[in-house]
C-alpha positions in Angstrom: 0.6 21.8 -22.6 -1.1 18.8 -23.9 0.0 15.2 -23.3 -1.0 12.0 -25.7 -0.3 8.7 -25.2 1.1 6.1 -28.0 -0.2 2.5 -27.4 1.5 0.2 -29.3 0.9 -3.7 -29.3 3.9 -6.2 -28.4 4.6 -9.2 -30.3 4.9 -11.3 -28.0 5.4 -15.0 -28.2 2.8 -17.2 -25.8 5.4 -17.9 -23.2 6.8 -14.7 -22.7 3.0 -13.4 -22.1 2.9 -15.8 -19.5 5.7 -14.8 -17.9 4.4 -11.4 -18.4 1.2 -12.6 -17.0 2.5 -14.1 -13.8 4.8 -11.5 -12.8 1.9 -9.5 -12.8 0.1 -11.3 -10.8 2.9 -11.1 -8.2 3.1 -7.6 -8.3 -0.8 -7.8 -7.3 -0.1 -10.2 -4.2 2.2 -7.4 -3.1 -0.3 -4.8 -3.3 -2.8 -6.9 -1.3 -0.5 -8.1 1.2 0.5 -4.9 1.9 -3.1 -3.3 2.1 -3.7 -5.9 4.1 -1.5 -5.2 6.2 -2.3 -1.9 6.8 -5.7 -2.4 7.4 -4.3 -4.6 10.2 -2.2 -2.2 11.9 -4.9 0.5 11.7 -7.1 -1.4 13.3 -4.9 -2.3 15.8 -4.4 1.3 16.3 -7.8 2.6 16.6 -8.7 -0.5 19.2 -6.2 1.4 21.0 -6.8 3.0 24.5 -4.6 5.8 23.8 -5.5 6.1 20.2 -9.2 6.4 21.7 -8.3 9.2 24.4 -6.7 11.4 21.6 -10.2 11.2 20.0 -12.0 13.1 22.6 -9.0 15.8 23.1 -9.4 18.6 21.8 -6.2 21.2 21.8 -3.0 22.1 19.4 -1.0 19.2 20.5 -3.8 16.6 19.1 -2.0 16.3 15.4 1.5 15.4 17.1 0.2 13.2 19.5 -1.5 10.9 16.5 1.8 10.9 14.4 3.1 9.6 17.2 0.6 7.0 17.5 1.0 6.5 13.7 4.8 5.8 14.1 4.3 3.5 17.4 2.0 1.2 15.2 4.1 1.2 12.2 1.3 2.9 9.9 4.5 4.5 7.8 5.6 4.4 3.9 9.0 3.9 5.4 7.3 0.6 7.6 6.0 -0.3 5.1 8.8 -1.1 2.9 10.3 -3.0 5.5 7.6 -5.4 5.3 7.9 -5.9 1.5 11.5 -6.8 1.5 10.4 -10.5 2.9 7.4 -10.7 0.2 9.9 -9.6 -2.2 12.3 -12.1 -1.9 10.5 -15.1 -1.3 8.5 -14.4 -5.2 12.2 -13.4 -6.4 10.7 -10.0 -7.6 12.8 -6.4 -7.9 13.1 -4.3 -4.6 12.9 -0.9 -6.0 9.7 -2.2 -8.2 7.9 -3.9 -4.9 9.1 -0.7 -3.0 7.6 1.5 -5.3 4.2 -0.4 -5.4 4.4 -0.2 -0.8 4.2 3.3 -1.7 1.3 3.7 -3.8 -0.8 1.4 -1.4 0.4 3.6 1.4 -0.8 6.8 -0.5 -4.1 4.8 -1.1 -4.4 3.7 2.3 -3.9 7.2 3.9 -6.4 8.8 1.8 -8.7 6.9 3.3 -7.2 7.3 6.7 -7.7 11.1 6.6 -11.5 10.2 5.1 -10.7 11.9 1.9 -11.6 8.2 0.0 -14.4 6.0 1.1 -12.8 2.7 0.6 -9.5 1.4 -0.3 -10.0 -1.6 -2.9 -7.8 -4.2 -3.5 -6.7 -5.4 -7.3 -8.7 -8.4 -8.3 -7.0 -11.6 -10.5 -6.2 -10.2 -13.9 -7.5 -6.8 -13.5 -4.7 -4.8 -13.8 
């Protein structure tokens, strides 16, 4: 099955691009912000005594005893979203759209938690 894609150019006045434009850009705070904050809470996890004798234990109960760990530092989609409601209403932007961009930078950020990226890179001004 073979998918194309139709690209079409908008005629767009000026102002409405830079409305466009902005709201963009807000979208792009969000994704930072919540990468950053990831990157945050991970850290604060792995600093972690605990976090640090699961490392060196090796048995069956190792993968429960890390989601636990995950969940009692917040490192969840679901934790996740919580943090964007505040972000989202102080730029006046759409939940389900801010939600749905928490969840892509969680699926971005636990790639690399479970080293199958390198990096996790956040969105420079006007790249995307």
């Amino acid at each position: 099955m073979s998918n194309y894609i139709l690209t079409l150019q908008l005629k767009t006045e000026k102002f409405q691009e830079d409305i466009i434009c902005n709201t963009f850009d807000k979208y792009r705070k969000v994704y930072n912000s919540c990468l950053s904050e990831l990157f945050k809470r991970y850290n604060h996890m792995i600093e972690s005594k605990e976090y640090q004798a699961n490392c060196k234990y090796k048995g069956k109960d190792r993968n429960k005893i890390f989601n636990d760990i995950t969940k009692k530092y917040n490192l969840t989609e679901y934790s996740l979203h919580n943090f964007v409601k505040s972000i989202c209403k102080y730029y006046k932007l759409h939940s389900a759209i801010s939600q749905k961009i928490a969840t892509r930078c969680f699926n971005a950020f636990s790639k690399y938690i479970y080293h199958q990226a390198k990096q996790v890179n956040y969105i420079r001004y006007k790249e995307k």
